[in-house]
N, C-alpha and C positions, 0 to 999 in steps of 0.2 A: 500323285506326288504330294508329299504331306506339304503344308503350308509352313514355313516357321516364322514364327513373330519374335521381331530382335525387341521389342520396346511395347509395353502398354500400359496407360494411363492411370497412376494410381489412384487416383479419385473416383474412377470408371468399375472399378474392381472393390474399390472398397463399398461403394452406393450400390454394387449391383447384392454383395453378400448381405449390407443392410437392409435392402430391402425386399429381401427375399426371405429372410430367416427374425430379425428383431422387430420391424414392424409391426407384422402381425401377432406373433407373440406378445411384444408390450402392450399391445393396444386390447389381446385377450385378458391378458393381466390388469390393467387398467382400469376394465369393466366391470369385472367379476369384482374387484374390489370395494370400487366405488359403490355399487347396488349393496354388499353387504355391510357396509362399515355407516352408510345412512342410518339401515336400521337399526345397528347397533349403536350407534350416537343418539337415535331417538331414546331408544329405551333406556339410555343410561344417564338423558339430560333429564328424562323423565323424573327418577329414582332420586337425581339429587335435588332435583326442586322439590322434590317430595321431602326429604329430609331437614333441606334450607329452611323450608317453610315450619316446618315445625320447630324447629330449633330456635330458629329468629325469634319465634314466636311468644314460646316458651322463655325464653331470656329476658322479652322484652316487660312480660307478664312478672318475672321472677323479680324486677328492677323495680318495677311499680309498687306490687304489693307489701312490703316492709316499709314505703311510705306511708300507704292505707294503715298498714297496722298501727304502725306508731300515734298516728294523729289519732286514730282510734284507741288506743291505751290512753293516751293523755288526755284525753277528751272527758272518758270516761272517769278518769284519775280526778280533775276537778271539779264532774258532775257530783262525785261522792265527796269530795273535800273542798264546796267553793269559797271555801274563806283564804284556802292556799293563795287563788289568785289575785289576792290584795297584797301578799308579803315581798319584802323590799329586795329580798333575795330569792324571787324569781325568775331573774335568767340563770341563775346558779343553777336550779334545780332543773330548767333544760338542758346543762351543759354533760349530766351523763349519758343522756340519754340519745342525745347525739352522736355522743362517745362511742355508743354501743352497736351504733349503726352507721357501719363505713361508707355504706351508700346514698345517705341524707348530707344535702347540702346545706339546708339549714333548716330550723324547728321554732317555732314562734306563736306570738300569741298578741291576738289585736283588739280593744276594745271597742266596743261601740258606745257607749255613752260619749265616753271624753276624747275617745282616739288615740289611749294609749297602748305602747306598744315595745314590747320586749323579744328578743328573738336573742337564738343561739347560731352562730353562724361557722361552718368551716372552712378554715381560708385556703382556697384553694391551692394545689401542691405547684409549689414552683412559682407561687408569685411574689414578690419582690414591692411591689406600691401596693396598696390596700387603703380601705375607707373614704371615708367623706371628700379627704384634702391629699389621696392620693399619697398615703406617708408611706415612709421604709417599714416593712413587717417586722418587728422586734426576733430577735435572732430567741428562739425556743417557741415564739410563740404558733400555736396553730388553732384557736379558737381566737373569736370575735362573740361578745355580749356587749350585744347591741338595746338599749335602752332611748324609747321618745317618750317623753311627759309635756303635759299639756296640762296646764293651770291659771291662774290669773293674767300671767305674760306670756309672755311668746314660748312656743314651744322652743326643750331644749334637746336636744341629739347626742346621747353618748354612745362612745366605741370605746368596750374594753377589750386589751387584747390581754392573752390568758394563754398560759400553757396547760397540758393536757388534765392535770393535775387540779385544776380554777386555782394556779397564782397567778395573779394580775401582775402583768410585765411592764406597763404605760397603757395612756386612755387620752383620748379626745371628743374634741365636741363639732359637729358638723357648722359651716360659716353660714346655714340657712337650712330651716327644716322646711321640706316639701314632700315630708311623704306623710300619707294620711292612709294608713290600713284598710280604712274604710271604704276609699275609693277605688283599690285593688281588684283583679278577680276574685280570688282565692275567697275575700271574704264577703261580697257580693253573693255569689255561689251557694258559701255557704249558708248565707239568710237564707236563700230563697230555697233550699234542702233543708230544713232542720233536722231531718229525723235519719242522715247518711251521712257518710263521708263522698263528697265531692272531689274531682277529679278535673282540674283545670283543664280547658284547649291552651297549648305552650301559648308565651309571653314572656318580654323579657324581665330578669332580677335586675332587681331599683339597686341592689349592692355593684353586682358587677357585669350589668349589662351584657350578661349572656342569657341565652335562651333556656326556658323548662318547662314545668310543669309543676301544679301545686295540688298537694288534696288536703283538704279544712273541712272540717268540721264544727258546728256549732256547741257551743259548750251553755245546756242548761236550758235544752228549749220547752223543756214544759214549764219553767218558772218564769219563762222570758229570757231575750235575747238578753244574755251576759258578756262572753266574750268569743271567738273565735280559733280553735285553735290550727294550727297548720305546718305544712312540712314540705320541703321544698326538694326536686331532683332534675338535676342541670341533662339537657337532651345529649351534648356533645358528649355523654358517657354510653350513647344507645350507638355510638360510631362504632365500637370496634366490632362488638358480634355483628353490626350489620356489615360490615367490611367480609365479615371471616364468611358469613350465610351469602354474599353477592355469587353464586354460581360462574364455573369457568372461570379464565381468564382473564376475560373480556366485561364480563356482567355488572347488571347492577343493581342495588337492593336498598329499598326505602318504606318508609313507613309512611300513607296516606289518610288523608279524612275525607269523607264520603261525597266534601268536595273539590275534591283533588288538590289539595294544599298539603305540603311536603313539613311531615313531624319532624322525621330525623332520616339521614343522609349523610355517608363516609363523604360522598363528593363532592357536598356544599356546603358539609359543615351543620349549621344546627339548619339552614333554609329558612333564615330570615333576614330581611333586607332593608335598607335603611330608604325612605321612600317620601322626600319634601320633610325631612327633620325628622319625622316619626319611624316606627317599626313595623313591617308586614309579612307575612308571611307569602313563601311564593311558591306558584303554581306550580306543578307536574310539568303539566302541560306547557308551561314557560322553558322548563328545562332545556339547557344548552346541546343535549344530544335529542341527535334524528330520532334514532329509533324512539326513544321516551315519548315523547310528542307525537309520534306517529301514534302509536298505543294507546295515548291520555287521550288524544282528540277522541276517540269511539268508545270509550269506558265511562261507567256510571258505576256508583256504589251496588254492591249485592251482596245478601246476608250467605251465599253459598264461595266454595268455591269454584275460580273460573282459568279455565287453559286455553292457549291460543298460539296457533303459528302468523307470522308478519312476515312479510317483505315489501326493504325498501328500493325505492329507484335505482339503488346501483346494484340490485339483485340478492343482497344480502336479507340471509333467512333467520328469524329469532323467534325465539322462545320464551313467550311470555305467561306469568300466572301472579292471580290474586287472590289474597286469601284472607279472609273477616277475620278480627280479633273475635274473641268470646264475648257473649252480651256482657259476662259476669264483670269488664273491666268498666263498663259503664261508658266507654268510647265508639264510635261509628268508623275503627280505622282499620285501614286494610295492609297485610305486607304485599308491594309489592316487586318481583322478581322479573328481569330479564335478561337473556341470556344468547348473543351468536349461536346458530346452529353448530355451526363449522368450531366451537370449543371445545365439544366432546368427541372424541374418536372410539371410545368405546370397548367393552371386554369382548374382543371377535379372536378369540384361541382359538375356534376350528377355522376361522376363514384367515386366520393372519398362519395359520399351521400350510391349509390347501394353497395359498396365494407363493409361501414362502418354497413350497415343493414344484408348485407349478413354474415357479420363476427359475429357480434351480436347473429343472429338465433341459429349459427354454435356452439357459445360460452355458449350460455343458453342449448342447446340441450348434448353440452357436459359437463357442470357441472351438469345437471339433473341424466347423466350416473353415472357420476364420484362420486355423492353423492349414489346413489343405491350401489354402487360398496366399500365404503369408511364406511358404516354403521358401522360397525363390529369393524374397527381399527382408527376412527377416536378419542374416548375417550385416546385411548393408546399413541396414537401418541402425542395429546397434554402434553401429562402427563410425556415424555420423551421430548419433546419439552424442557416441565419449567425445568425438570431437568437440561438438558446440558444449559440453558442459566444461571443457578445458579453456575454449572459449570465454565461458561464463565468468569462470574463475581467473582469468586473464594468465592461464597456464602455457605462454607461447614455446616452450621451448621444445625440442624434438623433431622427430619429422611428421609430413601433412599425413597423416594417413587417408588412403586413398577407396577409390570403389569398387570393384568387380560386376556391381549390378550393371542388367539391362534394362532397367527401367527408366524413361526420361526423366520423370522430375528426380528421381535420386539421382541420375547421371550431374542434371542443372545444380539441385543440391550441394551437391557437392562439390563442384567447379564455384558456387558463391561460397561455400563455407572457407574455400580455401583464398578467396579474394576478400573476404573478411578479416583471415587471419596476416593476411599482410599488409590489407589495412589497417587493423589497430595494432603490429608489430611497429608501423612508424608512427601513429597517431602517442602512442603510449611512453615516444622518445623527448615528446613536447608537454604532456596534460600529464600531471600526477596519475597514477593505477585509480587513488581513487572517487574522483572526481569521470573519471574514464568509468567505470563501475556504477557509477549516479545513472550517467546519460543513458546505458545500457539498461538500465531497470527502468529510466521513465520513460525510455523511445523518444529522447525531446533533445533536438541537437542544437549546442550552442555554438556560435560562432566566436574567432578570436577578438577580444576588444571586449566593449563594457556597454551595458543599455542603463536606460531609466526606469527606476523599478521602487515600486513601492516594497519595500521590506523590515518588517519587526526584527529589532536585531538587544540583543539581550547579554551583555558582562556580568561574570561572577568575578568576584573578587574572594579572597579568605582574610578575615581581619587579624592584624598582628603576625603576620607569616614568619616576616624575617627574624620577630621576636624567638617567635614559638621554635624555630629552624635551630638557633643558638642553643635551646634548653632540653633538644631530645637527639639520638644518635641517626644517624644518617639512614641508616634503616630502619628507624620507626618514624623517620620522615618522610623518607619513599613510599613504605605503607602506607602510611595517611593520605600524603599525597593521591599517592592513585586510588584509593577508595574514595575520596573525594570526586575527581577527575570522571569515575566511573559511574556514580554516582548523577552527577549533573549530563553527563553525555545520553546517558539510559532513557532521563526522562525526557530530555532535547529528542532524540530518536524514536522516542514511543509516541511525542505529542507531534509529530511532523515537520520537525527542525532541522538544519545542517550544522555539524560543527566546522567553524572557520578555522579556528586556530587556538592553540594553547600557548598563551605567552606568562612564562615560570606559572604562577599560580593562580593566572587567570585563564579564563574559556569563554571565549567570543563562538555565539550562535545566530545564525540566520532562519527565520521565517519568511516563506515565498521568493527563496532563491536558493538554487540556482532554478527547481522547479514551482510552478504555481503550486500554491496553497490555497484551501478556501480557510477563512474565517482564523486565519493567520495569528492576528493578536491573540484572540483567545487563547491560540494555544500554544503562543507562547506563555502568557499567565499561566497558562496550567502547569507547565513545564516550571518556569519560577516557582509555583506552588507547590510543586512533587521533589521540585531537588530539596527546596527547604527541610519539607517531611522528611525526607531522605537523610539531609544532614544530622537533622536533630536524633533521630535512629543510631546512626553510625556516631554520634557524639554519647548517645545512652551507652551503648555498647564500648567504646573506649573508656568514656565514667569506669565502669564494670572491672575494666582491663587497669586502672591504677594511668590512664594514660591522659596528655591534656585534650582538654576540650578544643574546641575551633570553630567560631562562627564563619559563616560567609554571607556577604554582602552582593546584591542584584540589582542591575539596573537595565530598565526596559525602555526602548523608544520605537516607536513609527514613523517612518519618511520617505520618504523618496531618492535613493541612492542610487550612483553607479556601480551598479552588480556587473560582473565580469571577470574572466580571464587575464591576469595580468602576470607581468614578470620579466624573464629577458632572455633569450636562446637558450640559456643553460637548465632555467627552472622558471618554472610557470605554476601559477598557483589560481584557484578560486579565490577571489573575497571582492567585499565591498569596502566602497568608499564614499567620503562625501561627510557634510556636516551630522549629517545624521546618526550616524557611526559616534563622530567623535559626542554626542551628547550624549546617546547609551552607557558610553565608558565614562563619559564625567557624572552621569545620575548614580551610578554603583558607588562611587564618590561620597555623592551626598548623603546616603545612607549615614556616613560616619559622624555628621553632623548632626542629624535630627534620630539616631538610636533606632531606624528602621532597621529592617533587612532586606525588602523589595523597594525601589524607589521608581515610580514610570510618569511620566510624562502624559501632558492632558491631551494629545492624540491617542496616546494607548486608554487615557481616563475616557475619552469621550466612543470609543470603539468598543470596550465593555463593560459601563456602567454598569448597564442592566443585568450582568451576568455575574458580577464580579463585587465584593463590598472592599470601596478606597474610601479615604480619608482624606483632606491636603493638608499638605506639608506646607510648603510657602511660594513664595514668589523667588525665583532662584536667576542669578546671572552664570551662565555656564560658561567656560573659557573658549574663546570664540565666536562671540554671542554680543550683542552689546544688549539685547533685549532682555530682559526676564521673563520668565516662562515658569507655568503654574508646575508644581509638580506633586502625587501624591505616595502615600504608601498603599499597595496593594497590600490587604491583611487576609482576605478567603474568598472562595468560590460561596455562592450562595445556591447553587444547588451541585449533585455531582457524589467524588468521590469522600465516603463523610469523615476520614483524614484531613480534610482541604474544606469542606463546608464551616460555612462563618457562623459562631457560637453567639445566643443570647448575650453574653458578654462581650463579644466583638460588634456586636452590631449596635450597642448602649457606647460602644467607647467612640466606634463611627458617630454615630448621631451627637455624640456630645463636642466632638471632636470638631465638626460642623456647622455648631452653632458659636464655638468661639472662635475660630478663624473668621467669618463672617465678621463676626466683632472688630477685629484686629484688623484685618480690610478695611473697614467702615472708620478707621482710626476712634473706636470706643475702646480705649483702651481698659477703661474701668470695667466695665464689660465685659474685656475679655479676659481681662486678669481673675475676674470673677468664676467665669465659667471653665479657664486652662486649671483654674483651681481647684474647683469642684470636680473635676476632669481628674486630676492626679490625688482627690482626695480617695473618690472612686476607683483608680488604676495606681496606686502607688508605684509603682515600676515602670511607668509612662515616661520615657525620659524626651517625647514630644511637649508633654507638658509640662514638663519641668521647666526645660528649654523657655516657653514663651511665658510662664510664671514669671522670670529672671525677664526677659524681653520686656512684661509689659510695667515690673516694679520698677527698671533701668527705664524707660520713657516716663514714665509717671512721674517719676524724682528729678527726673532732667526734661522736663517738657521742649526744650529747645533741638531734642536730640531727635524727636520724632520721627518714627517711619511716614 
């Protein structure tokens, strides 16, 4: 008599076809792969250290040598004409030559009698202070002829600046001369080489206190030490090919001296360190990563090259090699390369061909199972499927549909899914659909009533609405409107926000409610940050359209509010309450006063300083408040999306911005009137410093009126 089974275990049925048919096939597959895809990462990390290596190499030689040459022409140039090196237009005649070579930092020439010294100098791209006393770099200029004389009185220092052409644009004279060429390397070196051109170990430029290298020459050594000449090339230009030669993903690539002291480095910059007032250079071996350290501790200089596998404690396998520069540079340095194994996966076409056939078989043979096996409860399953996605959708209407399976847990299934749906058929006659939608996506159930809760809450406002409302037709008001509207919600919901409420033409957002959020503030800042980008776009785009423009104004706070479910039998709503609320919506406010756009409060200041570049604004009394409270302008992300990353210019109007507030605090008003000025001479559109320009000339003239 056959047996008949009304009911079996779906998990019993499913564990038994897995492990009978996917187990062992994945784990064939698994294997087969693993072993071949090793060797194929070896031989391919191989090839490209092999490539790195010489490229790096190559480059770094190709950077040098048109230094050597140069110093070597001009060397040569006033071995044959040394009466050139007496004439008064001297750094002129280094100023082509410079010219002609993009790679030279700067070209000079130092005496040894008297210790005079003329040099041609290139200012470097994108600096803004320059010279002795730290001036403004004259607008066209991009050379520096630089002149020191030394005579009966004290030495004197001249800076010419000079467009590309030697028109002298302004000049000055250093408050103290302290450089003596003669006490340098460069020319050092060169004494003690007369008959070569010399190749400095890096040191820093006495100009601009970055790191290089120099190669001099002595000019005139068979008639005796005359003058030295020399050429100067800054390391931080050896960063990017060593960036592009670092191997993999993960890797890293450096140039060494034979006692493990770091020339040049994408990861640390030029690798020199500031050490009791002085400058040093710092070890490999000091270096902040494991693996490096691991490596440097058992290496010693060798004229060949050397390859090596490592592993550190936590199992990880790397790929390291060093390889000698040419004797011909006249340096003892090495590049060297490291590289995770696990970076390269390697050209495996026949094992990624076999691996992807053999998977295939594995995969047909087990859904051939899995459908024998699946006959029975496959109708059921669909059928609970569409349910809970009508569910999901909060699609209650219709009827339950129902099961025919024999199987328990689809039987239980099913008797909950339909005790579900008559649960939130009444839950959804009290809580909004979608606040009901929230709780379902975070599995985190609230109760009626309200908790204490720390939560980032954030108002946009749009400045002059009701104006702007008056002067365009109601349907290019409603467009607007919701492009805006769309606009700020988008980025509220992409950085982990709730919207509370739109009230006319503002939008109230919550941070870490209704559910937890980690690192909250931030992202609400980021959110403020991305609707702004956001606006200013969809403001380009109406520009375009012949349409008005339209700021909006943001205000951000941190507090601790009663978050919760409120309302009245009829209609029940999410929001928050509490003083903390009402100061977000009075800081968007203040915007209108001080010509912000973000304005946040010094819980949201002191929560992402470090991530974020603010300014302050003032000491603010907000309505319901008898206190004042710091408040400032959020202006960029300082690292991140680089839309939203804080520009050299934002972080000059920060810092200046900084130092007269401090003023105005301190009630120096002189002070600050000084620096709010120098502030808006700098940012004319600053209408913060406009503001406290009027502030500190209005207390000045009325001393009695004093903040």
């Amino acid at each position: 008599m056959a047996l008949r089974i009304r009911h079996i275990r779906l998990h019993i049925g499913i564990s038994i076809a897995f492990v009978l048919i996917f187990v062992p096939a994945i784990a064939s597959i698994i294997y087969i792969y693993s072993v071949e895809t090793r060797e194929g990462a070896e031989a391919v990390a191989s090839g490209f250290l092999d490539r790195s290596t010489l490229t790096a190499i190559s480059q770094t030689i190709d950077a040098i040598t048109p230094v050597e040459a140069v110093t070597t022409e001009v060397a040569g140039f006033f071995e044959q004409v040394p009466d050139d090196l007496g004439r008064t237009d001297l750094p002129r005649m280094l100023l082509p030559v410079i010219r002609e070579h993009p790679r030279l930092y700067s070209l000079y020439v130092g005496f040894k009698a008297d210790g005079r010294f003329v040099e041609a100098i290139r200012i470097p791209e994108g600096a803004r202070y320059f010279g002795p006393r730290g001036s403004v770099v004259p607008a066209g200029a991009e050379y520096v002829l630089r002149v020191i004389s030394r005579g009966a009185g004290p030495p004197v220092e001249t800076w010419s600046y000079v467009t590309p052409d030697g028109r002298m644009l302004s000049s000055e004279t250093a408050p103290v001369v302290r450089y003596d060429p003669r006490q340098r390397i460069f020319f050092q070196q060169a004494i003690a080489a007369p008959d070569k051109v010399v190749l400095s170990n890096p040191y820093i430029f006495e100009s601009t206190g970055r790191a290089g290298v120099s190669a001099s020459r002595l000019v005139g050594p068979k008639a005796g030490a005359v003058a030295v000449v020399g050429a100067d090339l800054r390391l931080d230009g050896f960063s990017s090919f060593l960036k592009a030669a670092a191997p993999g993903a993960h890797g890293t690539a450096m140039i060494i001296d034979d006692k493990g002291y770091i020339i040049a480095s994408p990861e640390i910059g030029e690798a020199i360190r500031r050490v009791h007032g002085s400058f040093a250079m710092l070890r490999a071996a000091d270096f902040g990563n494991d693996a490096v350290r691991m490596v440097m501790a058992g290496h010693s200089y060798s004229d060949v090259a050397i390859r090596g596998h490592f592993r550190l404690a936590d199992g990880t396998d790397y790929l390291a090699a060093f390889a000698p520069f040419p004797a011909s540079l006249g340096k003892r340095w090495e590049l060297f390369l490291l590289v995770p194994s696990n970076d390269f996966i390697g050209p495996l076409g026949q094992t990624t061909t076999m691996v992807m056939l053999f998977a295939a078989l594995i995969l047909v043979t087990g859904l051939m199972a899995i459908q024998v096996l699946s006959t029975n409860i496959r109708h059921s399953i669909d059928e609970l499927v569409l349910e809970t996605e009508r569910l999901r959708r909060l699609d209650l209407g219709g009827e339950v549909r129902t099961t025919s399976s024999r199987i328990t847990e689809i039987i239980t299934l099913a008797e909950a899914v339909g005790a579900m749906r008559s649960a939130l058929d009444s839950f959804v006659r009290f809580v909004p659909r979608t606040i009901v939608k929230e709780l379902m996506a975070t599995g985190r159930g609230l109760c009626l009533g309200g908790e204490n809760r720390e939560v980032t809450v954030m108002f946009t406002d749009l400045v002059n609405f009701s104006t702007i409302a008056e002067l365009v037709t109601a349907q290019e008001l409603t467009l607007k409107v919701s492009e805006y509207f769309q606009a700020v919600s988008e980025e509220v919901i992409a950085h982990n926000g709730t919207i509370d409420k739109y009230v006319g033409d503002a939008v109230m957002a919550l941070w870490n409610a209704p559910h937890a959020t980690e690192d909250h503030t931030a992202r609400a800042c980021m959110a403020a940050l991305g609707a702004q980008c956001r606006m200013a776009e969809i403001n380009r785009r109406w520009a375009e359209q012949g349409w008005h423009r339209i700021a909006m104004r943001v205000g951000l706070h941190t507090d601790t509010v009663v978050a919760g479910i409120i309302g009245s039998t009829e209609h029940m709503g999410y929001t928050a309450l509490g003083d903390g609320v009402n100061i977000a919506a009075r800081l968007e406010g203040v915007n209108k006063t001080y010509g912000t756009g973000i304005c946040v409060s010094h819980t949201v200041y002191d929560a992402v300083k470090d991530r974020f570049l603010l300014r302050p604004l003032d000491f603010v009394v907000v309505k319901g408040r008898s206190e004042a409270i710091r408040v400032y302008e959020l202006m960029a992300a300082l690292d991140g999306n680089a839309g939203m990353v804080a520009t050299a210019g934002q972080h000059e109007q920060a810092r200046m911005t900084a130092a007269a507030f401090a003023a105005w605090v301190r009630h120096d008003y002189l002070v600050a009137e000084q620096l709010y000025q120098e502030l808006l001479d700098s940012f004319p559109d600053d209408a913060l410093a406009a503001l406290y320009v009027r502030r500190c000339d209005h207390v000045l003239r009325e001393p009695a009126t004093a903040h």
